[in-house]
PADREN-782121 format. One record per atom (N, C-alpha, C, CB): y, x, z. Coordinates in pm, whole numbers, plus 50000, padded with zeros to 5 digits. Atoms other than C-alpha are relative to their C-alpha. Glycine has a CB too. Example, Ala and Ser with C-alpha at 12.3 -4.5 7.8 and 13.67 -1.06 7.14 Angstrom:
BEGIN
498815008950000/495505123050780/501205009050000/500034990150125/498814991849994/498945136750714/501094992350073/500465004149858/
This chain:
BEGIN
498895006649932/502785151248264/501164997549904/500475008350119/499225003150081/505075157447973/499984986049888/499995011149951/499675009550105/504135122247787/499964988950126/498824998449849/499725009349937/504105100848079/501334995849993/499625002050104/498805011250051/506615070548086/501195004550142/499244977850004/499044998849842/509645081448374/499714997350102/501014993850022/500085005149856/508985057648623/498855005150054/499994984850015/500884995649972/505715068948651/500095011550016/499304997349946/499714985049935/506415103948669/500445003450086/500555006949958/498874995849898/508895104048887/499594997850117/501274993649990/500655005949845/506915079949143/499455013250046/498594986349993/501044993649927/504365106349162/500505015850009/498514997749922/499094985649917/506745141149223/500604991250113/501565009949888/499665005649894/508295117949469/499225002150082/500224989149995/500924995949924/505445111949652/499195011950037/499484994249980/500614987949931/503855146949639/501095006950042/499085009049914/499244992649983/507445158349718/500054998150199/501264996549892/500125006549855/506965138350043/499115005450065/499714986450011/501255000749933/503685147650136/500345016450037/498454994949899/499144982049972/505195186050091/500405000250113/501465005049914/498884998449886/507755180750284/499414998950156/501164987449978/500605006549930/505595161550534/499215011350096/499264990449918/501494988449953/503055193050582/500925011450085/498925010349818/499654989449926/505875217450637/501034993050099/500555012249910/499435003149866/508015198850885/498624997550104/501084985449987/501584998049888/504535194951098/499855012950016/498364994649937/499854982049945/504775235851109/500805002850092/500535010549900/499204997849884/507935231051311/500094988650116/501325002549948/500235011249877/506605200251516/501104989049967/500275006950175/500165012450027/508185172651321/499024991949922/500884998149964/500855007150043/506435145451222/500784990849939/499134995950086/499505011950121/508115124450930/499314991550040/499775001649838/500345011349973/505875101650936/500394991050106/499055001250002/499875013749922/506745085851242/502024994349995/499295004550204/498584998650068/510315088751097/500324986949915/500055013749898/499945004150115/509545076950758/499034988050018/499725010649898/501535012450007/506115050450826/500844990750036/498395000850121/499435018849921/506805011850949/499295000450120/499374981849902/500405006549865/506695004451277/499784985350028/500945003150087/499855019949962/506014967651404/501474999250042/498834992050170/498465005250043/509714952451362/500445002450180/500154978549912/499555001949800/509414946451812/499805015450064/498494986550117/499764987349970/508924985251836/501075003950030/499705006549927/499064992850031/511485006851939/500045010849883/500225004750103/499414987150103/511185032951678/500294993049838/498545014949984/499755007850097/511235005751415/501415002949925/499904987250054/498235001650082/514475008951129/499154993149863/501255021149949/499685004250142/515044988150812/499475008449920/501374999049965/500214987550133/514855016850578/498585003849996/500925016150026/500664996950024/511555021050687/499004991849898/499865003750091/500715007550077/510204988950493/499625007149825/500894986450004/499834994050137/510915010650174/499645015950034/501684997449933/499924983149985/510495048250286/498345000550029/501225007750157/501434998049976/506735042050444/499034999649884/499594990650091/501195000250091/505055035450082/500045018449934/500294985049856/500084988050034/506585073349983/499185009750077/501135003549991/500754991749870/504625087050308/498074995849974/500814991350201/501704997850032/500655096850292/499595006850136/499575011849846/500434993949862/498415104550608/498645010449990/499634986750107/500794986249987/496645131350417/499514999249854/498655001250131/499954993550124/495845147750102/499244987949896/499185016250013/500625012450108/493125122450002/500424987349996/498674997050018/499095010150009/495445096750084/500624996649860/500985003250090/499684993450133/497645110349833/499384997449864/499805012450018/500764994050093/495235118749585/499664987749931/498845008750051/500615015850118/493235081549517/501544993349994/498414983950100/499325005850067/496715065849541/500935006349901/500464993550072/499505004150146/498485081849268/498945012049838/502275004950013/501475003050111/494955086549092/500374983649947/497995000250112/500045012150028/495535048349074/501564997549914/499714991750141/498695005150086/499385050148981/499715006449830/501735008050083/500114989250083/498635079248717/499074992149875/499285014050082/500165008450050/496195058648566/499964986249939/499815002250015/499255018050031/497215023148545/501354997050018/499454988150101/498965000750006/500785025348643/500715005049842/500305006150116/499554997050139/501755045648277/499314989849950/499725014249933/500375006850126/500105019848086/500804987850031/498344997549969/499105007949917/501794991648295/501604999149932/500005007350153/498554995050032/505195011348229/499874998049844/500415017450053/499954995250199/504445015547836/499874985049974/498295012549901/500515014050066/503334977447836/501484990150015/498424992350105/499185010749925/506454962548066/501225007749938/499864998050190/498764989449982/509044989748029/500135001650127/501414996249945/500014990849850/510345014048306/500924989050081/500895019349993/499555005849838/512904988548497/498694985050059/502174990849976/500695011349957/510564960148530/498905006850040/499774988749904/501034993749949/507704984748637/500695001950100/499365010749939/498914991549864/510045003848910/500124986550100/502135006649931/500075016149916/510724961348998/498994998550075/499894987149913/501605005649930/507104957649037/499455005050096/498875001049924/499794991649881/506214986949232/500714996550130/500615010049960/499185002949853/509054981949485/499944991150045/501195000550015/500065012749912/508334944849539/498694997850074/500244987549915/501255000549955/504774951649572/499795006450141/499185006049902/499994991049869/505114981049821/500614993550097/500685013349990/499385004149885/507764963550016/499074983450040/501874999049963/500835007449967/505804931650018/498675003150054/499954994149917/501534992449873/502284952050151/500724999750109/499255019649983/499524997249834/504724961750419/500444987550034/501315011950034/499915015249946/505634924750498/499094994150071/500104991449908/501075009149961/502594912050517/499105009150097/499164993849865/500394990049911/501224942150745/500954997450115/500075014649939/498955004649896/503964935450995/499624984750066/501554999249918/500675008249956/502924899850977/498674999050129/499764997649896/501274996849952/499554905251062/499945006650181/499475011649882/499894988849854/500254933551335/500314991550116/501375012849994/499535007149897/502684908451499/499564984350054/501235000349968/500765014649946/500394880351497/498695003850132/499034991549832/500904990249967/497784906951657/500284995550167/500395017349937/499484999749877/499954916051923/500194989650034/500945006250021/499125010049954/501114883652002/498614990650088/500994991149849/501495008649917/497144867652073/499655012950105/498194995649859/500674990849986/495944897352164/500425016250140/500015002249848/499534988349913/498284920552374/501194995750074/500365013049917/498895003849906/501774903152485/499634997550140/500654988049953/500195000149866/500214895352795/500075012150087/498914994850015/500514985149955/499734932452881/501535003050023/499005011749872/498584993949980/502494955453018/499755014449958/500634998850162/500234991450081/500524984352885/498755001349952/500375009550041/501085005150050/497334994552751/499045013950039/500194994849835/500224992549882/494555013252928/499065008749885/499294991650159/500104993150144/493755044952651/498595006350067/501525012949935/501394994849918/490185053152911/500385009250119/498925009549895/500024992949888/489705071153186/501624999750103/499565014949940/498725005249868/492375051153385/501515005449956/499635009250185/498735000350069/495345061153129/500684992349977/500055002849917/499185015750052/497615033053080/501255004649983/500094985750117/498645002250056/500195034652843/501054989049976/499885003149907/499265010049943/503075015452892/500324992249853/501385006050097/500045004850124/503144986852588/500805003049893/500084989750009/498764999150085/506764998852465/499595013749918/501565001150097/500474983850060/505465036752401/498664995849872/499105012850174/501175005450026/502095020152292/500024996549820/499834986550108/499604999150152/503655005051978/500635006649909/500414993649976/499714990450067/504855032851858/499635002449926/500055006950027/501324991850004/501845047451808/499464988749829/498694997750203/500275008450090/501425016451521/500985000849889/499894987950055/499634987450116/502355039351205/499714992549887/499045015550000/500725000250078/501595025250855/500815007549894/499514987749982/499354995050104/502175047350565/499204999649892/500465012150021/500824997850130/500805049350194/500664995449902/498714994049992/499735005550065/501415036949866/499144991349943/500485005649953/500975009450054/498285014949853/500054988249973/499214999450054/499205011350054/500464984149839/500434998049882/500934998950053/499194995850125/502094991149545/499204998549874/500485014850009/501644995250094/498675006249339/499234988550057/499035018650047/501035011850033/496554975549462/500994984849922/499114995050184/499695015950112/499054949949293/500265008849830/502184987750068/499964995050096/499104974449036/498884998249921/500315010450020/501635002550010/495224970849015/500104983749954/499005003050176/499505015550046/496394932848988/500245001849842/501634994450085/498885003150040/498784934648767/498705006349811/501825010250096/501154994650070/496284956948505/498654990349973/499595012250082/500625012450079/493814929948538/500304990749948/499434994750038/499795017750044/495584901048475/500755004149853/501334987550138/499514995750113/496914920448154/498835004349917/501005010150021/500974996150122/493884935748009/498414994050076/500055020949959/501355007849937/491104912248195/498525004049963/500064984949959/501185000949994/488474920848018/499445016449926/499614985449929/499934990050003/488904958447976/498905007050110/501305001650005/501114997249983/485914977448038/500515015850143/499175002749821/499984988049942/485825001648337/499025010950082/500754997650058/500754993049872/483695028748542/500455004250098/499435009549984/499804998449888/484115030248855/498775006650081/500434988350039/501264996549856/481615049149137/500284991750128/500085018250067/500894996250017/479735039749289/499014988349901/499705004450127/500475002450145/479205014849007/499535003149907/500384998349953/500534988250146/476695026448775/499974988849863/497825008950028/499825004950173/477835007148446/501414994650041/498664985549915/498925006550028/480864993248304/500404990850069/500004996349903/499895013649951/482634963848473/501244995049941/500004998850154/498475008649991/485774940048385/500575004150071/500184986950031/498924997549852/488844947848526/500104986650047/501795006649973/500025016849912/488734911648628/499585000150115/499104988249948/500605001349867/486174912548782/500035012850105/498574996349973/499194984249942/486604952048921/500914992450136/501475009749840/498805003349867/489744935849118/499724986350089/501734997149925/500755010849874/488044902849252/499035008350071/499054985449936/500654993149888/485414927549404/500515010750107/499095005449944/498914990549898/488054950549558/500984986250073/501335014149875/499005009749908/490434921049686/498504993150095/501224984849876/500815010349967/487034901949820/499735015050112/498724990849872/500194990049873/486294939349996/501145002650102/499675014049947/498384996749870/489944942250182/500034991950088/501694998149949/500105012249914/489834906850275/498655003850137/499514984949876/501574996349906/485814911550451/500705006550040/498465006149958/499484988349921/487024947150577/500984992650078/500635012749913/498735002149890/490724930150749/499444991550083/501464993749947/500165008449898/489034899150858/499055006450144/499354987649928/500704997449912/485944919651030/500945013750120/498585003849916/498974993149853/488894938951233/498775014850028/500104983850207/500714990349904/486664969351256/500525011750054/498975004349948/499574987849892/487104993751547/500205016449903/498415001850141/500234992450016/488275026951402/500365005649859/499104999050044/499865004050161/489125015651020/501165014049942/500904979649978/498264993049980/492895029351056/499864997549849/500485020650072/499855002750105/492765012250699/501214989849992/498824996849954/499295013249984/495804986550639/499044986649887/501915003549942/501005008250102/493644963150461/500844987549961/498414994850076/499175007350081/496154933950466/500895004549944/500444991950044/499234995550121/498814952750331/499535001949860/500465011150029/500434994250148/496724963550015/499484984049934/498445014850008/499795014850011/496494919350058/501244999149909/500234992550149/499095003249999/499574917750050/500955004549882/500225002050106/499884994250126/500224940449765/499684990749839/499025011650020/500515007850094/498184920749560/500584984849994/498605000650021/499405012649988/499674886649687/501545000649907/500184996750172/498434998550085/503194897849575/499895001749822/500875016750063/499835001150163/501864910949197/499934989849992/499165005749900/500215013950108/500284877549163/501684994950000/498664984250081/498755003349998/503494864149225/500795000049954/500365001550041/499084994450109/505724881649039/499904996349856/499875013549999/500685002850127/503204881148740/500474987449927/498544998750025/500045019550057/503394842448733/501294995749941/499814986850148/498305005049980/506864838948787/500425005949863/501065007850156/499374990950197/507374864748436/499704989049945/498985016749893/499925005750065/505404847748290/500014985849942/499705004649989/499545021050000/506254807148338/501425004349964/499924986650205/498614995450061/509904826648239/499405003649830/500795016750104/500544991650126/508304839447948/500405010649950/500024994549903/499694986450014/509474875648023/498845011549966/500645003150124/500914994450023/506374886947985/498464997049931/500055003250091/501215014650087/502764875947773/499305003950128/498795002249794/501335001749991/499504867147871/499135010150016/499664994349909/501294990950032/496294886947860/500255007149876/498614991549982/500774996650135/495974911147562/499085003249969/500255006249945/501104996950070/492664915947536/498894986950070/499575018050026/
């Protein structure tokens, strides 16, 4: 930990400082998360602050764990390549952009899918009333952030060799991140029952690096490919 680049360090005591914190307020029956996560914007428990506070929040250890496995590894090289404020930039536009485009989504959801309803019937003749209902629609992680990071890593070292499981040989990070963006997409569009994955956010993550990326570099704040 002592040669990592700041921003990167710091992200990731942040976040396990959260996830801490997270475990022992659940001993006295709070729940941060529904504190700290994003609500859909038409929720009542919805606040501002949460667009930025829900990527520091994790809904469990292995949560945690692969995303800052992903910062730990590709975020320091990122930082060492960009420097620490334009990394810290990237990060925060990425994360807060996952949460954009997750909100989107949600409220396009609800809007085909449930406005008609006055609540929603949870089995055995339970019906929760729609306002309580969205509550209950939590997203937390930092997988926004780490999949435009996953971006951001390919479109810099494209043709950088990686192993991944359950990949048994080397692949491009090129290609690596077209087969992970091509799996989020499949996974969000097939809506499956049970996922509790945000799959467009970790879209949406990736929509914003490209974005950013381009925009550096048609400024020419930043190069090309190096390898």
């Amino acid at each position: 930990m002592r040669d990592l680049p700041k921003i990167t360090k710091n992200l990731l005591y942040i976040n396990v400082i959260m996830f801490l914190a997270t475990m022992a307020a659940g001993k006295i029956g709070l729940n941060l998360n529904e504190y700290l996560g994003l609500h859909l914007f038409i929720a009542d428990d919805f606040k501002p602050m949460q667009i930025v506070t829900y990527m520091f929040m994790h809904g469990g250890f292995m949560h945690l764990f692969f995303n800052m496995f992903g910062l730990f590894m590709f975020g320091r090289i990122l930082e060492n390549v960009w420097g620490s404020k334009r990394f810290l930039t990237f990060y925060l536009i990425t994360g807060i952009g996952a949460g954009l485009i997750q909100e989107v989504v949600q409220f396009i959801y609800y809007q085909t899918q449930l406005s008609m309803y006055s609540g929603v019937d949870l089995g055995a003749g339970f019906v929760v009333p729609m306002s309580q209902y969205l509550n209950t629609w939590i997203t937390v992680g930092a997988s926004g952030a780490i999949y435009g990071i996953l971006l951001a890593f390919a479109m810099t070292f494209p043709n950088e060799r990686m192993v991944v499981m359950p990949i048994p040989f080397p692949i491009k990070a090129k290609y690596f991140v077209l087969i992970f963006g091509a799996i989020e997409l499949l996974s969000g569009m097939g809506n499956r029952a049970g996922d509790n994955v945000a799959h467009f956010a970790h879209l949406g993550g990736m929509l914003f690096g490209l974005i950013m990326i381009l925009y550096w570099r048609k400024k020419g704040e930043i190069d090309g490919p190096y390898c």
